[in-house]
C-alpha distance (Angstrom), angle and dihedral (degrees) to the residues before:
residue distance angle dihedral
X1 . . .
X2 3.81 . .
X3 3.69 127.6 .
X4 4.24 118.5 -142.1
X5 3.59 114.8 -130.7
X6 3.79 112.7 174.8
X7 3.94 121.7 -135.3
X8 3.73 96.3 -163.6
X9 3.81 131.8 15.9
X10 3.66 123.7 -89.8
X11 3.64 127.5 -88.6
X12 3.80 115.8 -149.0
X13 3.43 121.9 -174.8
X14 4.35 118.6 177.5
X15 3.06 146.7 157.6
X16 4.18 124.7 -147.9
X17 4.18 122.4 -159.2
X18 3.69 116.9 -175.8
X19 4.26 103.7 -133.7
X20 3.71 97.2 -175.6
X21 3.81 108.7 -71.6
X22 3.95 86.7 -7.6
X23 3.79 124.7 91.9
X24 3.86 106.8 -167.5
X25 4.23 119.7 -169.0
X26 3.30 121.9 -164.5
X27 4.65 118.5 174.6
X28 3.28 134.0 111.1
X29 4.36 137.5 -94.3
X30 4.10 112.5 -128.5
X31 3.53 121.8 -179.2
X32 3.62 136.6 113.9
X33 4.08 129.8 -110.3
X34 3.75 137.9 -144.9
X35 3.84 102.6 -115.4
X36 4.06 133.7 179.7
X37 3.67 107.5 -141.5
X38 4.23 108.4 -113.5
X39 4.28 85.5 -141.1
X40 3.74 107.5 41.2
X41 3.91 106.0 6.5
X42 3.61 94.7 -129.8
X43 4.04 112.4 147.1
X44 3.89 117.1 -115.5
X45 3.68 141.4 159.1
X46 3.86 115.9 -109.0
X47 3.84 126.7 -170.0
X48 3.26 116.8 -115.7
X49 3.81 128.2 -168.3
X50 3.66 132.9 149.7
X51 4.18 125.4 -175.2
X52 4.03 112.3 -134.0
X53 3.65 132.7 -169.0
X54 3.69 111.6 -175.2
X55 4.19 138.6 156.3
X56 3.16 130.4 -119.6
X57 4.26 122.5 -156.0
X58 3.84 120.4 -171.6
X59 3.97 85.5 -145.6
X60 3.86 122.1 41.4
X61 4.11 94.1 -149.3
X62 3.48 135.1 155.9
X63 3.94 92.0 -90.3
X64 4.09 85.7 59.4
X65 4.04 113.7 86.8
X66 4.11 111.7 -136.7
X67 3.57 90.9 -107.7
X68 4.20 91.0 74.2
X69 3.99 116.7 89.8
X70 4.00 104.5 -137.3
X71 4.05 116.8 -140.5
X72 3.70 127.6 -167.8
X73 4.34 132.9 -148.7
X74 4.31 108.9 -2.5
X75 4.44 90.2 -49.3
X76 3.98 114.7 99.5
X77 4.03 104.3 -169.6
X78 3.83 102.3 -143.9
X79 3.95 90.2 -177.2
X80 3.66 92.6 90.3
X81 3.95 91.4 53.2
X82 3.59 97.4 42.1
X83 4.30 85.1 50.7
X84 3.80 88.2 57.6
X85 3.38 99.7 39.8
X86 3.99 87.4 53.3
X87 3.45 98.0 44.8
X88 3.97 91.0 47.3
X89 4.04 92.9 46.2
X90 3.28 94.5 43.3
X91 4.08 111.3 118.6
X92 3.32 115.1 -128.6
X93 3.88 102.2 -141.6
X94 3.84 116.0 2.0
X95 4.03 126.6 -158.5
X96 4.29 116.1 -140.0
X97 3.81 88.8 -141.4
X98 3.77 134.5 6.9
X99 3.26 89.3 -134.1
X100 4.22 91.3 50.7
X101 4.07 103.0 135.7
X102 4.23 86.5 -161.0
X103 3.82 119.2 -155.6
X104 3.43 133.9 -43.5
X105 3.93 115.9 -93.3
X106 4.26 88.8 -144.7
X107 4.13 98.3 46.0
X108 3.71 110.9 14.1
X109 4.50 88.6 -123.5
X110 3.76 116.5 148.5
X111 3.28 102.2 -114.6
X112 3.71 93.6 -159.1
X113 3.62 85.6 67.7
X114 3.87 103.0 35.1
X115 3.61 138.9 17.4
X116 3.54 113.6 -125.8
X117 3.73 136.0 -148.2
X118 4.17 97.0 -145.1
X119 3.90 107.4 130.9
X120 3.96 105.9 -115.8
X121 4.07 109.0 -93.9
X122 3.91 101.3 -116.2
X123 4.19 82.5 60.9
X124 3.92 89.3 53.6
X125 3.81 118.2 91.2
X126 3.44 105.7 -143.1
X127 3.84 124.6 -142.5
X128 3.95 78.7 -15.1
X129 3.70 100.4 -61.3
X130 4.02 123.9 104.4
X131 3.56 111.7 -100.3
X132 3.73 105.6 -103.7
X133 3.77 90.7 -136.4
X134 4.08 91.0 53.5
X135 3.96 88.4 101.5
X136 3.83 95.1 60.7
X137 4.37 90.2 58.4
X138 3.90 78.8 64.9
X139 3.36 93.6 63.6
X140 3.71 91.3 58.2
X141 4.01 89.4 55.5
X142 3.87 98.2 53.1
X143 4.07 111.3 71.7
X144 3.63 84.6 -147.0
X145 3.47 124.3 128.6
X146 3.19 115.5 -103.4
């Protein structure tokens, strides 16, 4: 469900060792991403860098396992790697700040930006009956041990 949009071009950095018919890279991806924060929907740029460490086989035979990318004539491709390796590093949701407070549930206000003065959910009766999940705010209150 989200779409990656780079802010800033890639940085690759690798390094390639022949081990007989075997070329194995190992580096690192660095770039940064456009991101919608998961708590207050604000847009941001995130870094994003993942290691890899990945084989290469000039013949994809029945000796090779699946997880080996095959290469043919003196060119090794490393655009099907890196498209892996940013579709498996990829977060799934990412947050602008750990310390993001998001929106309120009640009015929809940033409440980085503003303070609202919504009543929290688990106080609201909704529809007129008590939120069944009203008890569990209690437990917040008591500095018992739970």
């Amino acid at each position: 469900g989200r779409s990656i949009e780079f802010t800033e071009p890639a940085v690759i950095e690798c390094s390639l060792v022949l081990v007989g018919e075997v070329v194995e890279v190992s580096g690192s991806f660095m770039s940064k991403v456009r991101s919608v924060c998961a708590r207050c929907a604000d847009e941001f740029a995130e870094d994003f860098r993942f290691e890899f460490d990945e084989r290469f086989s000039r013949s994809q035979s029945e000796g090779n396992p699946d997880d080996v990318y095959s290469y043919s004539g003196d060119v090794i491709d490393l655009s099907p790697m890196i498209r892996d390796g940013i579709l498996l590093n990829f977060p799934i949701t990412s947050v602008c700040s750990p310390v993001c407070r998001g929106l309120c549930p009640v009015c929809g206000q940033n409440l980085n930006i503003t303070q609202c003065s919504c009543s929290p959910v688990a106080e609201r009766p909704e529809n007129g009956d008590e939120n069944p999940f009203a008890g569990l705010m209690e437990l917040l209150n008591d500095d018992k041990e739970v």
